[in-house]
N, C-alpha and C positions, 0 to 999 in steps of 0.2 A: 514363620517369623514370630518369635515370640516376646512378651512387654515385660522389660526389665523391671526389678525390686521396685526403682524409684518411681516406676512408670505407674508401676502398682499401687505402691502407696499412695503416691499424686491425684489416684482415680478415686481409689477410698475416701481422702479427704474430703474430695469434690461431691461424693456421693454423699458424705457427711455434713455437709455445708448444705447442698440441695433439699435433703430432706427438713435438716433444720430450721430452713427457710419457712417453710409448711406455712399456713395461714390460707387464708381465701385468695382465689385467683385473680389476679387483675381482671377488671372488667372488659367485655366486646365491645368492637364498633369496628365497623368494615362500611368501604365502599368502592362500588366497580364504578368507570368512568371510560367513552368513548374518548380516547387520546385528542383524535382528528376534528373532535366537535366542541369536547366538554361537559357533554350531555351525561348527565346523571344514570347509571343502566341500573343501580343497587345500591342501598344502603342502608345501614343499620347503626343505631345510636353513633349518626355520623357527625353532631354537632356537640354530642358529649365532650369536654374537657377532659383530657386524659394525659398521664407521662408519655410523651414521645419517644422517651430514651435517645439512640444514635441517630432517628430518623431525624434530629436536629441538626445535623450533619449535614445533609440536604441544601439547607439554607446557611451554613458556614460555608459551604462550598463556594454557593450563588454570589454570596456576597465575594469571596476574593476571586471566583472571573471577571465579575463585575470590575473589581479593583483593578486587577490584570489588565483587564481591556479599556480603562481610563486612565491606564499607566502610572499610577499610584506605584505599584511595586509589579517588578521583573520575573518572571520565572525561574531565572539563574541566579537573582538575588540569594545571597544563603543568609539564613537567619540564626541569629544567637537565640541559643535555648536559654530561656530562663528558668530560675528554682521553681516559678509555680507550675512551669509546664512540665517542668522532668518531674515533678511529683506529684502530677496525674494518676490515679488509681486504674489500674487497668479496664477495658483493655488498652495497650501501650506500644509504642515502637521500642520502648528501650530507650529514649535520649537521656542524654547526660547534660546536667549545668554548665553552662558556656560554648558545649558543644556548636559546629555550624553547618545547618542542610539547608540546602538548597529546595526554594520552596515548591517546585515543581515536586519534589520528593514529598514533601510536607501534604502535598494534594492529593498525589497517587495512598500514604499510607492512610490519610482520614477517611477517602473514597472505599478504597480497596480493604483493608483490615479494618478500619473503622477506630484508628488508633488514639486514644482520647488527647494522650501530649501534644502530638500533632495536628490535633483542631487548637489545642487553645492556642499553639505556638503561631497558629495559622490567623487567629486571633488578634493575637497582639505584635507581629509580623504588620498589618493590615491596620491595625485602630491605636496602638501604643498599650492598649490594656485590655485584657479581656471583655472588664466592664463597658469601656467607650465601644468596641465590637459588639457587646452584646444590644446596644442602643442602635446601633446600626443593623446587626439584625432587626431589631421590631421597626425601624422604620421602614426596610423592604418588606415585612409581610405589612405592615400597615399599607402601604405603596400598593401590594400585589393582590389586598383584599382578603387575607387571612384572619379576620376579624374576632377569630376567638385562640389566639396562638398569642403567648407570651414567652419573647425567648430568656435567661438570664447566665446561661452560659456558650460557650459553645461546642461542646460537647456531647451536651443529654442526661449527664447522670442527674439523678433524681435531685431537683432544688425547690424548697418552697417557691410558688409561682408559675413554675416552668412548663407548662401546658401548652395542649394542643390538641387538635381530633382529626378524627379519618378524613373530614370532607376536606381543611387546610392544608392535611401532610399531601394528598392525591393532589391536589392543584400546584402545590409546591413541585412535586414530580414532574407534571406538566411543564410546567414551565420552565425548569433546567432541560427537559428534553428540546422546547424550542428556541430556547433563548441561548443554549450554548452548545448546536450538534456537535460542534468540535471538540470540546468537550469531553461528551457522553458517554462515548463509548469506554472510558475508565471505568463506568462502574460494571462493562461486562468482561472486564480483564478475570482471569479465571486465577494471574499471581501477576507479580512485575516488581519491579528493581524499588524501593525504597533509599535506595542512596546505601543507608547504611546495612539493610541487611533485604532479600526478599521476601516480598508480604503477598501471603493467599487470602483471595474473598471470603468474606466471612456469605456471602451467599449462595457459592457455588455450588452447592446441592440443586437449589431449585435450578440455576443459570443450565448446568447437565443436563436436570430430566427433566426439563419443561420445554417444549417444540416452539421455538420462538421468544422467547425470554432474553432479556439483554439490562437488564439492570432491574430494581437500583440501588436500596439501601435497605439492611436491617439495623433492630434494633432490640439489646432484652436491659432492662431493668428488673430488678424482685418488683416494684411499684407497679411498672409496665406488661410484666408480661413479654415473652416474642411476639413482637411489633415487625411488621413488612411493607414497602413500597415498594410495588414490583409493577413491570413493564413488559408487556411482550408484542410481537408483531405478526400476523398472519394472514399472507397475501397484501391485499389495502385495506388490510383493520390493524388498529393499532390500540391498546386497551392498558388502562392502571386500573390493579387492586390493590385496595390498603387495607390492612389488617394489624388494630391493636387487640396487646390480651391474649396470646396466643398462649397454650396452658406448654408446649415444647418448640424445639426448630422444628420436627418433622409433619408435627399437626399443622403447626402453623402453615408450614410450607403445603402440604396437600391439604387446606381451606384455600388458601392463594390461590394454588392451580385450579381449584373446583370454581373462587372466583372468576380468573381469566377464562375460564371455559364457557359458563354465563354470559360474559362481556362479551367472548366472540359469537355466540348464539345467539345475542338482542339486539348487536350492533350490523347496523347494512353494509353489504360489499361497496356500496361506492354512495360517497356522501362527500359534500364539499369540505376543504379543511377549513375551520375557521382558528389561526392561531391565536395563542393569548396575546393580549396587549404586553407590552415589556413594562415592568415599572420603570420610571425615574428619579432618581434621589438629587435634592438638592443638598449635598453636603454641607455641612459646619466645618468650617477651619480643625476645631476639636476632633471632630472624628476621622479625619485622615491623618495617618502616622505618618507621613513625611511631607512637609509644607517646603512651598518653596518650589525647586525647580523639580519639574514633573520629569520622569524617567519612565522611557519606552525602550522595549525591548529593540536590538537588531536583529532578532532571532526570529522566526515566522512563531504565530501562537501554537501552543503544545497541541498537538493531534492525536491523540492516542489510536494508536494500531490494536487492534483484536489479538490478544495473544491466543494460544494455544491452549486449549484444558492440560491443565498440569495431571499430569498420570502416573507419578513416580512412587507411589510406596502403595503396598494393597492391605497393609497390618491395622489392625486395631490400633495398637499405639498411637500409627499417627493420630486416628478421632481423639485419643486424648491429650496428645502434647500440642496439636494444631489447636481444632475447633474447642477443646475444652478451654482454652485463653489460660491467663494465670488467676489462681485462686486468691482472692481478696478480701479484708473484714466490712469495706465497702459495698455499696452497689456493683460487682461485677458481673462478668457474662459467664454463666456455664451452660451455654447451650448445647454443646456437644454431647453432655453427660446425659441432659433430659432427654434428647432423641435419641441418643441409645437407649433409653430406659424405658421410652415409648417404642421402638422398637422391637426390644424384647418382648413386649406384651402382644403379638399380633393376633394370639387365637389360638386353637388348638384344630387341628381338623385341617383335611388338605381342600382347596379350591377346586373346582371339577365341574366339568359336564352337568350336571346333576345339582351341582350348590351355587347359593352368590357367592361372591367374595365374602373370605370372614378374613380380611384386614380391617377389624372392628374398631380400633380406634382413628383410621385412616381414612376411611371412607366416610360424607354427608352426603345424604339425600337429597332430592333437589336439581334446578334443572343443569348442571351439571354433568345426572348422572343420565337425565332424559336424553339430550342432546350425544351422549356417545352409544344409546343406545337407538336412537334413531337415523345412525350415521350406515349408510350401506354404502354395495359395494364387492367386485367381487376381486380374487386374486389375493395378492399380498400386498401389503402396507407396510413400505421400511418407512419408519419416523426417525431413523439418524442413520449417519453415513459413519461406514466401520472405519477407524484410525488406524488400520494394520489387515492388510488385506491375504498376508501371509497367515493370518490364525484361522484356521479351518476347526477349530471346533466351535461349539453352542451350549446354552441351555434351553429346554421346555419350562418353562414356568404352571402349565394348564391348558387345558382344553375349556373351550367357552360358548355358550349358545350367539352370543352372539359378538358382532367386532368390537363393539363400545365394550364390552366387558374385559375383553383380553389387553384395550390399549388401556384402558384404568388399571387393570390389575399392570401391566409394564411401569406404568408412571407409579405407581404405589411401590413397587418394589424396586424401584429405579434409584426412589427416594431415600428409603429406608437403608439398601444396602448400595451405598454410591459404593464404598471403596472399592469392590470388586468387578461392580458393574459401570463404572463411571467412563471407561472407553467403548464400553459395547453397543453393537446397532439394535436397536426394538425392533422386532417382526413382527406382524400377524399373518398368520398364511389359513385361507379356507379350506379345509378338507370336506370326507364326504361325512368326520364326525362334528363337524361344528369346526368352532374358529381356535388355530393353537397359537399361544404366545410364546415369542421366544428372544432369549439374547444371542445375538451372533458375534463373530469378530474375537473370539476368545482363545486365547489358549488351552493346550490340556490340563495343564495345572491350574490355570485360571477360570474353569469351570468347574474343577472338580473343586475349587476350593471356594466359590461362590456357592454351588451347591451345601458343602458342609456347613456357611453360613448361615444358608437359608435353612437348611435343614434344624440347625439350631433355633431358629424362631418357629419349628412348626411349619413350616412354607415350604410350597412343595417345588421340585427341583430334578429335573433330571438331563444327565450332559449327553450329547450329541456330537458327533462329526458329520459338519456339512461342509459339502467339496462345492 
C-alpha cells in the first residue's frame, strides 16, 4: 500500500516543523512506584517542576468523575461546544461552535486521544469556565497532596505556571486507578466511539508490546518532551512509571518498559494493599456549574469494557495521518514522526548469537536489563496470545545466548515496528543453539512484509512457516 502526494507532503512538513523545533531537550525526571503500597521503587529529579503537557489530563479527568459521582452533571448530558473550546490547537476531536456531545464522549476522546477541545469543553461543562475548573483542579491536587503541581488549564499545553513532576503525576495515577476502577479501564481502550467520529490511543504502542500494561496517559509538548504515566500489572504486582522529557514516543516508551521492569524486580509478590486516601472537596457555590437542583443519572455509572487492539491498516500512512496528529504553529504533538525517525536510526549490523543487541538508541543499561537476563527457564515462553489462529506463518528475529536477551529484543522490536507486528504472539523457544525470538500468528504476506520492514532498519528478519 502506498502514501498518497498529500500523505507525502503532510510528513515532510512534519519533518520540517520537527527539526525546526531543534533546541535543547526538555529535561528528565522519572519515577517507579509500587501501585499496592505507594512505596517509592525509583526516582530521578522526581521533585523537579516540569511541563506536564496531556498528563494534566489525568486530573481533568479525576475531577469530572468526581463531578459525575456527586451528580453535578450526567453522563448523557450533551454539552454545547463553545468558541474557546473549538479553537483548541491540536491535538483535537474536531468540534464545532455550538456543536452538542454528549459528555460521556467528551471523556472517552480526552482519555483515549487526548483531545485538547474536549478537556476544556470537559472543563467548562463541569465549572462554567475553564478558569473556575482550573481552581478546582488545584484544590484536588492541593486535597490529594500534590504539593508542587500547579494546574491553569485543562488540557496541558504549555502555559506560564503550569507545572508539575514525576513524583505528583505517578500519585495522581494512583489514585484515578483506586478511586475510579470503573472508570479505568478507558485508558486501555486500544480505540472507541467518540460520539462524533472514532478515536485511537495515542498510547497504544506501549498498551501492545508491553505484558501487562493497561493505561494511562501520554503527553508531548516542544517544553516537555514525551512525557508518560504508565500502569501495568503482573500476577499481584501492580507498578506506575512516570517518565518526563522523553527525547521521542519510542525512546520514551522503551525507558517506561525498562522502568516497569525495575518496578517489578524490587517490588514483592505479596504485600498488603495500602490504598490512597480519597481526597474531599468542600465546594464553593462558584465552582459548580449548575446550582440548584442536583441531577443524577437513571442510567448505571459508565463502565468501560476492554475493546479489542484495533489491527486494521499495516501502511506507513497510517503512522502518519493517525499518531502524527495535525501539524500546528502552536505547541502540538508530532510524536509519530519522531519515532519513526528514532526508529530509522537502530544500527547497522544484524543481532546474533555472538553480539548484544545493537537496538542502540533503545536499549538502557540497568537493572532492567539485569533482571531479564537472570530470568531462567526451560522450553518456550509465549508472552501474547495469537489473534488469528488460522495464520500459520512467522518471523525469527535472532538467536540469543540467553532468554532475557531474546524477550528484550521482542519488546524492542515490538515497539518500533507495531504496524506490522501489532497482532503477533512473541516466542522464545530454547534450542540446542541458544534461545530464538520469534513472531508468530502471521500471514504470508504479513511476514514477508514485516521483514522488508525490518529489513529496512538494518534488523534482522527471517519468515517461517509454523504449522
Amino acid at each position: 500500500m502506498g502514501i498518497s502526494r498529500a500523505a507525502f507532503q503532510f510528513a515532510l512538513i512534519a519533518i520540517f516543523l520537527l527539526h525546526s523545533a531543534g533546541g535543547n531537550a526538555a529535561p528528565y525526571a522519572a519515577m517507579v512506584m509500587d501501585a499496592r503500597t505507594g512505596k517509592v521503587l525509583h526516582s530521578r529529579n522526581a521533585d523537579t517542576r516540569l511541563h506536564p503537557a496531556s498528563l494534566t489530563k489525568m486530573m481533568t479527568l479525576y475531577v469530572v468523575f468526581d463531578a459525575v459521582e456527586r451528580g453535578e452533571i450526567d453522563l448523557d448530558q450533551k454539552v454545547r461546544i463553545s468558541r474557546h473550546a473549538a479553537n483548541e490547537p491540536p491535538s483535537k476531536l474536531g468540534l464545532r461552535v455550538g456543536q452538542k456531545v454528549k459528555l460521556r464522549y467528551l471523556i472517552r476522546a480526552a482519555a483515549v486521544k487526548s483531545a485538547n477541545d474536549a478537556a476544556t469543553a470537559l472543563g467548562e461543562a463541569v465549572s462554567g469556565s475553564e478558569a473556575n475548573f482550573a481552581r478546582r483542579m488545584n484544590d484536588m491536587a492541593k486535597a490529594m497532596g500534590l504539593n508542587k503541581t500547579t494546574f491553569k488549564n485543562a488540557h496541558g499545553l504549555t502555559e506560564r505556571g503550569h507545572l508539575s513532576t514525576a513524583r505528583d503525576m505517578t500519585i495522581l495515577g494512583r489514585q484515578l486507578f483506586y478511586d475510579f476502577p470503573d472508570y479505568y479501564n478507558l485508558f486501555s481502550r486500544r480505540s472507541t466511539s467518540a460520539g462524533v467520529k472514532t478515536v485511537r490511543n495515542t498510547n497504544r504502542r506501549l498498551l501492545n508490546a508491553y505484558k501487562g500494561a493497561d493505561g494511562i496517559k501520554t503527553g508531548f509538548t516542544r517544553a516537555a518532551g514525551f512525557n508518560l504515566v504508565a500502569s501495568a500489572e503482573r500476577g499481584r504486582k501492580r507498578v506506575i512509571a512516570t517518565v518526563f522529557g522523553g527525547r521521542s514516543v519510542a525512546s520514551r516508551n522503551q525507558r517506561v518498559a525498562e522502568l516497569l521492569d525495575m518496578g517489578f524486580s524490587r517490588s514483592p509478590n505479596r504485600v498488603a494493599v495500602k490504598k490512597p486516601r480519597r481526597p474531599v472537596l468542600n465546594l464553593p457555590a462558584s465552582l459548580v456549574a449548575r446550582s440548584g437542583r442536583v441531577v443524577r443519572s437513571s442510567r448505571p455509572p459508565l463502565r468501560p469494557i476492554a475493546a479489542p487492539v484495533d489491527e486494521t491498516s499495516i501502511a506507513i500512512a497510517e503512522d502518519i495521518s493517525d499518531v502524527l496528529v495535525e501539524v500546528a504553529l502552536s505547541d502540538t504533538t508530532i510524536p509519530a514522526l519522531a519515532e519513526i525517525a528514532a526508529a530509522t536510526d537502530l544500527g547497522a549490523g544484524r543481532t546474533g548469537i555472538n553480539q548484544r543487541p545493537v537496538l542502540r538508541p533503545l536499549v538502557a543499561q540497568g537493572s532492567a536489563q539485569e533482571e531479564l537476563d537472570s530470568a531462567h527457564g526451560e522450553g518456550q515462553v509465549v508472552l501474547r496470545a495469537s489473534a488469528d489462529g488460522e495464520r500459520h506463518w512467522g518471523i525469527n528475529v535472532g538467536l540469543f545466548k540467553t532468554r532475557g536477551e531474546a524477550e528484550r529484543v521482542l519488546l524492542q522490536t515490538a515497539l518500533v515496528e507495531i504496524a506490522t507486528l501489532d497482532a503477533a504472539k512473541r516466542s522464545v523457544v530454547r534450542g540446542p543453539r541458544g534461545w530464538e525470538a520469534n513472531f508468530l500468528g502471521l500471514s504470508e504476506g504479513g511476514a514477508s512484509l514485516a521483514c522488508r520492514r525490518l529489513h529496512a532498519r538494518s534488523l534482522p528478519c527471517t519468515p517461517r512457516v509454523h504449522r
